[in-house]
Chimera marker file (.cmm) of the C-alpha trace (Angstrom):
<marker_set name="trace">
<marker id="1" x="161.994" y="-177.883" z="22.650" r="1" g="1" b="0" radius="0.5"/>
<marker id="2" x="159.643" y="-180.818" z="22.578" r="1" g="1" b="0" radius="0.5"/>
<marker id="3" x="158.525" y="-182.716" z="25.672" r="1" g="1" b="0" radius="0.5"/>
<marker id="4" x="159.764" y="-185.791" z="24.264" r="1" g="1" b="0" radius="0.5"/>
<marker id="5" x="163.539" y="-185.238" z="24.728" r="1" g="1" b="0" radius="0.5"/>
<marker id="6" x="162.907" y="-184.677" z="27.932" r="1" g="1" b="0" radius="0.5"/>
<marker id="7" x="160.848" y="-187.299" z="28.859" r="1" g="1" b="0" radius="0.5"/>
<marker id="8" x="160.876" y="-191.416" z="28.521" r="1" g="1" b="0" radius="0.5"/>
<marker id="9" x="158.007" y="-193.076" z="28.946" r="1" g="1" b="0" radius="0.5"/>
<marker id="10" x="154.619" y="-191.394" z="29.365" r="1" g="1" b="0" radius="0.5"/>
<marker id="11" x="154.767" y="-187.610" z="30.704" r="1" g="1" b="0" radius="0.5"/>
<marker id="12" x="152.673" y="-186.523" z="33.620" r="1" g="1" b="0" radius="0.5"/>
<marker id="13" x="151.007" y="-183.596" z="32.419" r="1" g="1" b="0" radius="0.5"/>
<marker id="14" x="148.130" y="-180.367" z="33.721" r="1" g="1" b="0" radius="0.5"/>
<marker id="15" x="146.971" y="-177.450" z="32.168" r="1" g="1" b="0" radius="0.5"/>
<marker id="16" x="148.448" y="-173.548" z="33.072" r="1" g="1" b="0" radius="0.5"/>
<marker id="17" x="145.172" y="-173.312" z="34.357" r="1" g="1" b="0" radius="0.5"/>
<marker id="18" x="145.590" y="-175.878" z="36.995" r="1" g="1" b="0" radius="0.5"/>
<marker id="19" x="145.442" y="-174.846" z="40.417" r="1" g="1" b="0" radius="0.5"/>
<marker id="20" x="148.737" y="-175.080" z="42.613" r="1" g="1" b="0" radius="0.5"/>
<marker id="21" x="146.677" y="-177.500" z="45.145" r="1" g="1" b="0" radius="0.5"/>
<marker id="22" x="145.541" y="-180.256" z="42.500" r="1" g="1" b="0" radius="0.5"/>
<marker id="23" x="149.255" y="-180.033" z="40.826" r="1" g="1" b="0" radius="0.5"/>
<marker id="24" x="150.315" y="-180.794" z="44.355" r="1" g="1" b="0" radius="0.5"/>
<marker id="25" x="147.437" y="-183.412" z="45.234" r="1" g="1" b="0" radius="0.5"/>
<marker id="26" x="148.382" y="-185.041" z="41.468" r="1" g="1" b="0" radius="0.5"/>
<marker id="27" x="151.996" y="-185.119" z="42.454" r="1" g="1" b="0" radius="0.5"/>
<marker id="28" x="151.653" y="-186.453" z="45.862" r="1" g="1" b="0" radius="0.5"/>
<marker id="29" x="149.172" y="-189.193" z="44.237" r="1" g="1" b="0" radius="0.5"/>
<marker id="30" x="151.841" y="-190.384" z="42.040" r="1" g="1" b="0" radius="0.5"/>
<marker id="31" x="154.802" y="-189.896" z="43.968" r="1" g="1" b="0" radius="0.5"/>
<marker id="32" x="155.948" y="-187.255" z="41.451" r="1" g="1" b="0" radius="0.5"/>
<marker id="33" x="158.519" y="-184.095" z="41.873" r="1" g="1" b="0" radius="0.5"/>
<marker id="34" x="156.847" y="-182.157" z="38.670" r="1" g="1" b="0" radius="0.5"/>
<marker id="35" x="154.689" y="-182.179" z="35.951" r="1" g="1" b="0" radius="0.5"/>
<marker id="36" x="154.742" y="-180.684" z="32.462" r="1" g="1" b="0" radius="0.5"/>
<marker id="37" x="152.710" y="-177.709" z="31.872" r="1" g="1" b="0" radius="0.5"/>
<marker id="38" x="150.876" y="-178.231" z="28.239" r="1" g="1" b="0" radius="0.5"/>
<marker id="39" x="148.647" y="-175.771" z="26.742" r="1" g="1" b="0" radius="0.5"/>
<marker id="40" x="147.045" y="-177.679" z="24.530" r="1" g="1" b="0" radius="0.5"/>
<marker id="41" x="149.290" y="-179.667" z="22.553" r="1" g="1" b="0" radius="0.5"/>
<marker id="42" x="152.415" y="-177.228" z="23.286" r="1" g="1" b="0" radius="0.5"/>
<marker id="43" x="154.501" y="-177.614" z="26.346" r="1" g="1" b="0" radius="0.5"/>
<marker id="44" x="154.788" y="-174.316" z="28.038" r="1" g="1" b="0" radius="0.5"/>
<marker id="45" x="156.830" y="-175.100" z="31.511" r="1" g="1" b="0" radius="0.5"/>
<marker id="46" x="157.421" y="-177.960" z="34.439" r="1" g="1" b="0" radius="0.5"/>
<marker id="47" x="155.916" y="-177.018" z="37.794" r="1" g="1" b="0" radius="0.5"/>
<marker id="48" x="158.223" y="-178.817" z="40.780" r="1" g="1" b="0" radius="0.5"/>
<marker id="49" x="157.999" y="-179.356" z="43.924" r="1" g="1" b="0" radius="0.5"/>
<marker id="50" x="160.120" y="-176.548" z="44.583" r="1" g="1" b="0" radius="0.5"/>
<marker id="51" x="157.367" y="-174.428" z="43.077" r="1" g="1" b="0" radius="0.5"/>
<marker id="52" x="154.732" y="-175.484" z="45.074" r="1" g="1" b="0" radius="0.5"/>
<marker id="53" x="157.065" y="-174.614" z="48.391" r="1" g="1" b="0" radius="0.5"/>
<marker id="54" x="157.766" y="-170.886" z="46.612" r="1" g="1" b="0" radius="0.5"/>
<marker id="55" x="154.099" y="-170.918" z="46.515" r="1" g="1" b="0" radius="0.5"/>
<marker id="56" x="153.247" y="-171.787" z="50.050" r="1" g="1" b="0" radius="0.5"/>
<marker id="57" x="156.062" y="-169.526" z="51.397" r="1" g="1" b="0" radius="0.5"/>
<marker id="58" x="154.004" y="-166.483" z="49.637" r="1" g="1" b="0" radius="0.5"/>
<marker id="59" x="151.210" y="-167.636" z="51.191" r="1" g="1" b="0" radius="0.5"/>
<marker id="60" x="149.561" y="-168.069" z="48.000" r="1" g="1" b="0" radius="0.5"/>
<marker id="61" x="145.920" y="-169.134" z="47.738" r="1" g="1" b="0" radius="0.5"/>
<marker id="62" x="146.599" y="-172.971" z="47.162" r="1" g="1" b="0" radius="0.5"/>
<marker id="63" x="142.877" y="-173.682" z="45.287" r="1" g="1" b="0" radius="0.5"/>
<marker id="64" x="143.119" y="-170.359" z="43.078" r="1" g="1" b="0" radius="0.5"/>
<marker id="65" x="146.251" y="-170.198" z="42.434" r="1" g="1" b="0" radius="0.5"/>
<marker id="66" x="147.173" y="-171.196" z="38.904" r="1" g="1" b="0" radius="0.5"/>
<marker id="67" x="150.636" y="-173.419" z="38.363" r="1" g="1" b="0" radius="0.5"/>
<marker id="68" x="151.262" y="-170.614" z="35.064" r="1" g="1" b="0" radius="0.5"/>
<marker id="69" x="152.044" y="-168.267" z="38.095" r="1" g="1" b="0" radius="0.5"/>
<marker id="70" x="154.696" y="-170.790" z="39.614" r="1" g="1" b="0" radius="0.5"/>
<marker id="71" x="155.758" y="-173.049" z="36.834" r="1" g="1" b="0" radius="0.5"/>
<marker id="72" x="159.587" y="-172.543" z="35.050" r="1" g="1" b="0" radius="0.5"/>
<marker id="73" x="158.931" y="-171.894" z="31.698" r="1" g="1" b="0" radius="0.5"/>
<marker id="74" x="162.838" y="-171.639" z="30.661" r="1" g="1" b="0" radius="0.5"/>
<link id1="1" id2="2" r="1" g="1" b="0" radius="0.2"/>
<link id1="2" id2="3" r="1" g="1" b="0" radius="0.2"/>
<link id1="3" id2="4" r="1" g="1" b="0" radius="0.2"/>
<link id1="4" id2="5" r="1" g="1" b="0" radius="0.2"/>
<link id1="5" id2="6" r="1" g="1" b="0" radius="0.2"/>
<link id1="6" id2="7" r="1" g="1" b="0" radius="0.2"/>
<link id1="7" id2="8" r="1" g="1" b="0" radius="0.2"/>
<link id1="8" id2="9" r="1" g="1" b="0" radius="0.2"/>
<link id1="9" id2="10" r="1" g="1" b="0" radius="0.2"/>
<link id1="10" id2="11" r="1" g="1" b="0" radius="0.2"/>
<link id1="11" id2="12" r="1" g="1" b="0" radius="0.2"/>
<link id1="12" id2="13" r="1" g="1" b="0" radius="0.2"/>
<link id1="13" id2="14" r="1" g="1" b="0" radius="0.2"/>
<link id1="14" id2="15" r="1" g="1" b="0" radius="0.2"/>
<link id1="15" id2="16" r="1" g="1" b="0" radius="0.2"/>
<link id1="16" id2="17" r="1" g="1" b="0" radius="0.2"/>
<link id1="17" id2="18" r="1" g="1" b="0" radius="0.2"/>
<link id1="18" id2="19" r="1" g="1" b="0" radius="0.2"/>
<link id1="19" id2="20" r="1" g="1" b="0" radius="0.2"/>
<link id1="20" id2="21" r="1" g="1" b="0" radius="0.2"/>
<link id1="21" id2="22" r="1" g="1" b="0" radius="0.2"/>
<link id1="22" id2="23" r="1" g="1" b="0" radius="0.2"/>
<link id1="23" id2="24" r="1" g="1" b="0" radius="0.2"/>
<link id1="24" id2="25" r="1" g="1" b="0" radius="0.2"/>
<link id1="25" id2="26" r="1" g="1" b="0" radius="0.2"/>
<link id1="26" id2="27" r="1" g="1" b="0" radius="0.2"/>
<link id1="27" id2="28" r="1" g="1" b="0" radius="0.2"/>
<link id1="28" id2="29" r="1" g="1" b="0" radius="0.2"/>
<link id1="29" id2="30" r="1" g="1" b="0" radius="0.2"/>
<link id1="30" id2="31" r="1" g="1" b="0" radius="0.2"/>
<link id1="31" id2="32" r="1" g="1" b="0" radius="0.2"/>
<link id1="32" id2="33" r="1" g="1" b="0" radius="0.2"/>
<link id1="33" id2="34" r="1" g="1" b="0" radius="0.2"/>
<link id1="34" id2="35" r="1" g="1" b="0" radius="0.2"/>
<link id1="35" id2="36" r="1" g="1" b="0" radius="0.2"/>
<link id1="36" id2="37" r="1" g="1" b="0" radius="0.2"/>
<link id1="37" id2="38" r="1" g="1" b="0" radius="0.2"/>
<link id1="38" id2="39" r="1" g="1" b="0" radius="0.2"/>
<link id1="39" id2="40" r="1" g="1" b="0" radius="0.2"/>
<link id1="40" id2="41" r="1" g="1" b="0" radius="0.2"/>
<link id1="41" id2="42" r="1" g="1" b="0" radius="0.2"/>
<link id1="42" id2="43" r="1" g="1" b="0" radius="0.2"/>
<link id1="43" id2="44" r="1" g="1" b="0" radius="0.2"/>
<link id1="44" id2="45" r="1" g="1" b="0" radius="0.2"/>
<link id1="45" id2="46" r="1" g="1" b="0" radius="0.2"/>
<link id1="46" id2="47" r="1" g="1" b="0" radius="0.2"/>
<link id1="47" id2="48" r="1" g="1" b="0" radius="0.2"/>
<link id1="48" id2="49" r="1" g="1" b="0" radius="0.2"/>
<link id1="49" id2="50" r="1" g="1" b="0" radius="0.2"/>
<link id1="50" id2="51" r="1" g="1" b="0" radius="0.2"/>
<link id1="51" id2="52" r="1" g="1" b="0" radius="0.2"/>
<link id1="52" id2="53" r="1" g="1" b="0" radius="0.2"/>
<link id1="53" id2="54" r="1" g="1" b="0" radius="0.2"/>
<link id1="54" id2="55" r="1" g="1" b="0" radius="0.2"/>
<link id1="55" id2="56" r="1" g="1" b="0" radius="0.2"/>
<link id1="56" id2="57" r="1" g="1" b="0" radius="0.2"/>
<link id1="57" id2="58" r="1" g="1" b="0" radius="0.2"/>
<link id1="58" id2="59" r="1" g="1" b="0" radius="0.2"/>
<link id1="59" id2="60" r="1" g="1" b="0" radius="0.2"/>
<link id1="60" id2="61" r="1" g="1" b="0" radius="0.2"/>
<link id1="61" id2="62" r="1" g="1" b="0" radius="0.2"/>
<link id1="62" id2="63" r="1" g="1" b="0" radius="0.2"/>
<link id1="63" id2="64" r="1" g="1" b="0" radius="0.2"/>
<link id1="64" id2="65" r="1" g="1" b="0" radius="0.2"/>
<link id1="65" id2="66" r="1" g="1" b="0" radius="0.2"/>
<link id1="66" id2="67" r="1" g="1" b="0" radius="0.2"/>
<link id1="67" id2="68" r="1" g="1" b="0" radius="0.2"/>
<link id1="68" id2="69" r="1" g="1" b="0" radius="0.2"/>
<link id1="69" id2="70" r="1" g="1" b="0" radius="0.2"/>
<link id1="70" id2="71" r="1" g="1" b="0" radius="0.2"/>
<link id1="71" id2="72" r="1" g="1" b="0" radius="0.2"/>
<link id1="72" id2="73" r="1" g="1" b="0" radius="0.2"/>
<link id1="73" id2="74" r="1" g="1" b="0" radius="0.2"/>
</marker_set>
């Protein structure tokens, strides 16, 4: 699937690598409820809101963390 058909307009994106506190400080920033997951120039997942709570609730460290942990990727 391409990012595109899910998406209109621009596409707020990170990197798997992204920590689960800047994906939350980005969303938060922007008044988003996910972001795309790219690795490189392939979409690999959407990290959500509800992923950051899943992530929190396991007591997860927030600034280590990466989003490739949390993210859907179905």
């Amino acid at each position: 699937m391409e990012l595109r058909e899910l998406v209109t307009g621009r596409p707020h994106l990170c990197g798997p690598d992204t920590t689960v506190g800047e994906a939350a400080a980005e969303m938060a920033r922007r008044g988003l409820g996910s972001l795309a997951v790219v690795d490189g120039r392939k979409f690999v997942g959407v990290v959500t809101e509800r992923d950051l709570v899943r992530a929190m609730a396991a007591r997860a460290d927030l600034e280590a963390s990466p989003v490739s942990e949390w993210m859907g990727a179905d």
